[in-house]
C-alpha positions in Angstrom: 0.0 0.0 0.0 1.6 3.4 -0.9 0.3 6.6 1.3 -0.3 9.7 -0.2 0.8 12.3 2.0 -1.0 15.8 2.0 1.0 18.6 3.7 -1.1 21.7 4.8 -0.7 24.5 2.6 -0.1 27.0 5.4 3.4 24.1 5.4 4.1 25.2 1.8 6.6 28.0 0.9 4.9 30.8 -1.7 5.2 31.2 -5.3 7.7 33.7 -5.8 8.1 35.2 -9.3 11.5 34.9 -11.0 14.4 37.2 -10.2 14.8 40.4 -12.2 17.6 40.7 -15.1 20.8 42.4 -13.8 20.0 45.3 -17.0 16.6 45.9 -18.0 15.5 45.7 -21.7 16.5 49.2 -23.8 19.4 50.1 -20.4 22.6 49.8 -21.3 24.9 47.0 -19.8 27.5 49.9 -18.9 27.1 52.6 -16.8 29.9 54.7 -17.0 30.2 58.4 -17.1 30.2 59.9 -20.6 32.9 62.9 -21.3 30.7 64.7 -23.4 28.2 65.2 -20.6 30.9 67.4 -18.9 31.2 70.3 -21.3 29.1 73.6 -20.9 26.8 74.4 -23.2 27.7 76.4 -26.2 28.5 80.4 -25.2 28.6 79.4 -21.6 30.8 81.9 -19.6 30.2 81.7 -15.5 31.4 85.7 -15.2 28.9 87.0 -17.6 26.9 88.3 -14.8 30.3 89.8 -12.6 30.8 93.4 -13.1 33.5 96.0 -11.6 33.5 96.3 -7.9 31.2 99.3 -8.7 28.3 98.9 -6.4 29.0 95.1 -5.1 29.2 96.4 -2.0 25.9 96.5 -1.2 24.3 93.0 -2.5 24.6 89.9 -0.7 27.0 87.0 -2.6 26.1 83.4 -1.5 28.4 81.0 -2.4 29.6 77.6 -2.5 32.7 76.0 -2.5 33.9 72.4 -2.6 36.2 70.5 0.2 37.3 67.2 -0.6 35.3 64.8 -1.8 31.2 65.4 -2.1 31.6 67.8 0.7 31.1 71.5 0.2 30.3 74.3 2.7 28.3 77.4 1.7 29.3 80.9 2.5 27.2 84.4 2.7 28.9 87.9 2.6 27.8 91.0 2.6 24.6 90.8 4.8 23.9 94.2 6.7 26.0 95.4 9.4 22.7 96.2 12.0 21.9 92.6 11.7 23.0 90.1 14.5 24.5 87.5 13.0 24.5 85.6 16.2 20.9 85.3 15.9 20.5 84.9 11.6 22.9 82.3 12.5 21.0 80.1 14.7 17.7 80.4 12.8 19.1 78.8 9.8 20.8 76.3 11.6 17.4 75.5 13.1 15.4 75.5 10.0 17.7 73.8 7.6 19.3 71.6 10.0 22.7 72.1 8.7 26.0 73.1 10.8 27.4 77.3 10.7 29.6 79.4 11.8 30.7 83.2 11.3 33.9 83.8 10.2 35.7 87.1 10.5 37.5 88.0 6.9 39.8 91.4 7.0 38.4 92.1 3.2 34.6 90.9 3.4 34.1 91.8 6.7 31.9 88.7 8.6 30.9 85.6 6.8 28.9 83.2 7.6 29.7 79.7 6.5 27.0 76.6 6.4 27.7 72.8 5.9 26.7 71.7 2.7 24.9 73.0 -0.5 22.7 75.8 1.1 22.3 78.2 -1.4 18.5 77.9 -2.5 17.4 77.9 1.5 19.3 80.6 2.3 17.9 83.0 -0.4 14.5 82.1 0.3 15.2 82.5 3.9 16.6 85.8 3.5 13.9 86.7 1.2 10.6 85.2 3.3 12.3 87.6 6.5 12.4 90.8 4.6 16.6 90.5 5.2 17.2 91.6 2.0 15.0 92.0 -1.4 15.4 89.1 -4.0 17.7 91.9 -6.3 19.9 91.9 -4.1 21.0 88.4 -3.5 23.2 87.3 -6.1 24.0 83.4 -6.0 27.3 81.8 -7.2 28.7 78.6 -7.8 28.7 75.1 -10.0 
């Protein structure tokens, strides 16, 4: 006599649909950085918008500059003198939760310097608090 045995199906591990291809259909198998992707579009030139030192003194330049690796801090210049930095200072740290400091620079006067790529929150900041109007606030970098 031969037994069938029935195991419960509760017993019995689920279907599970086949793997996934390493590369999807139309993706290339290679995914390597292409050079050409790197050049600026044609008539590209990053100083078009600097002029002379005439009348720089009065708009706000944020910046931001690379450290090593993916790492970059972002720096603001030129805010009003009345203003206590002190204070500016811990605001943004609060809202953006990002790291700052002020640094004290014999040419630009106090800076105030912000862990990682802070440029769009800091305008709008500046510009939502009445700080300084949006004509003012000039933005560099890559």
């Amino acid at each position: 006599q031969v037994y069938h045995h029935r195991v419960p199906e509760t017993l019995v591990a689920p279907h599970r649909p086949p793997p996934r291809p390493r590369n999807p259909p139309g993706r290339p198998t290679r995914r390597c950085m292409n050079i050409e992707n790197l050049s600026k579009p044609a008539g590209f030139d990053p100083f078009e918008n600097a002029q002379d030192d005439v009348d720089q003194s009065s708009d706000i330049h944020i910046r931001v500059q690379q450290r090593n690796g993916r790492k970059c801090i972002t720096t603001v210049q030129g805010l009003d003198a009345a203003l206590d930095l002190k204070k500016v200072l811990k605001v943004i740290k609060k809202e953006y939760c990002c790291n700052g400091n002020i640094q004290d620079d014999e040419a630009m006067g106090q800076v105030l310097q912000f862990q990682g790529d802070q440029r769009q929150n800091i305008g709008k900041f500046l510009v939502e608090n009445q700080l300084a109007p949006k004509e003012k606030i000039k933005t560099h970098g890559f």
